[in-house]
C-alpha positions in Angstrom: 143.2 124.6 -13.4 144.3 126.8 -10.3 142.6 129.4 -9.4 145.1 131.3 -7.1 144.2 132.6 -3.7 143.5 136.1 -2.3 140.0 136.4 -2.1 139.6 138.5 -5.0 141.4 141.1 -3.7 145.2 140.4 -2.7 148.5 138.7 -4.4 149.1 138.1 -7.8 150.0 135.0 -10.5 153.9 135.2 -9.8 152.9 134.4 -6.0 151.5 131.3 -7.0 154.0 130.4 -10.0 156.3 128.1 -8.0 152.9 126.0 -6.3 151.7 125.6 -9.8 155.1 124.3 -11.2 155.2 121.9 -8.4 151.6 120.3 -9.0 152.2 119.9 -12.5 155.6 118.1 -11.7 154.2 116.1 -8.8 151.0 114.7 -11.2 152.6 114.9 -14.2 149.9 116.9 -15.6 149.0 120.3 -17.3 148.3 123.0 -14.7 146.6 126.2 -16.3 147.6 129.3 -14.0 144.4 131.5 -13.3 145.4 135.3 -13.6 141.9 137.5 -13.0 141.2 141.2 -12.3 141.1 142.3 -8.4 138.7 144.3 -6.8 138.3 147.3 -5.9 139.8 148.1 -9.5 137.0 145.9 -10.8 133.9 145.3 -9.0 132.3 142.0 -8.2 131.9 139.8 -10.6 134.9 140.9 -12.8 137.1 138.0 -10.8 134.4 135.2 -11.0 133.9 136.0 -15.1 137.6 136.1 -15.6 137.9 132.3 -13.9 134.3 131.0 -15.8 136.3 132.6 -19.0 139.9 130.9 -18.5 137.8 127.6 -18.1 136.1 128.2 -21.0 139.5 128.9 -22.9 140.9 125.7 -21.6 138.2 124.1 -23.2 138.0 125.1 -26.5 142.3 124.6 -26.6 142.2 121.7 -24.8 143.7 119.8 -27.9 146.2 122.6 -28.3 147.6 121.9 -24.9 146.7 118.6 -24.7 144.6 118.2 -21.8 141.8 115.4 -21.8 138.6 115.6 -21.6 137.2 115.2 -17.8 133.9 114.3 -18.9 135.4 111.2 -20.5 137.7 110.5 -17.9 137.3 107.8 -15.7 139.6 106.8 -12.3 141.6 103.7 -12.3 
């Protein structure tokens, strides 16, 4: 998952699409794109439940998408 930067406050997704496209390509891996409310629009801790929910949406489709399961995963 990426989160994308701006402190909760500045940029948006499509700043961040072409970084994303290149982690996934470089690891050959699923990279989930983070979009969350900004403040001031939506006050502290709108952004940080947007992320904990995206995680949590990841999880529950992780079969749909197929990502593994970290807490089965082991380095090599």
């Amino acid at each position: 998952m990426n989160y994308r930067g701006g402190d909760w406050v500045v940029n948006k997704i499509d700043d961040y699409d072409s970084a994303g496209r290149h982690l996934a390509e470089i690891f050959n891996s699923i990279v989930v794109m983070v979009d969350y409310r900004k403040v001031p629009e939506y006050p502290f801790p709108t952004s940080v439940n947007d992320c904990y929910a995206a995680l949590g949406w990841v999880d529950e489709n992780r079969g749909d998408i197929n990502a593994i399961n970290l807490a089965h995963w082991h380095p090599r």
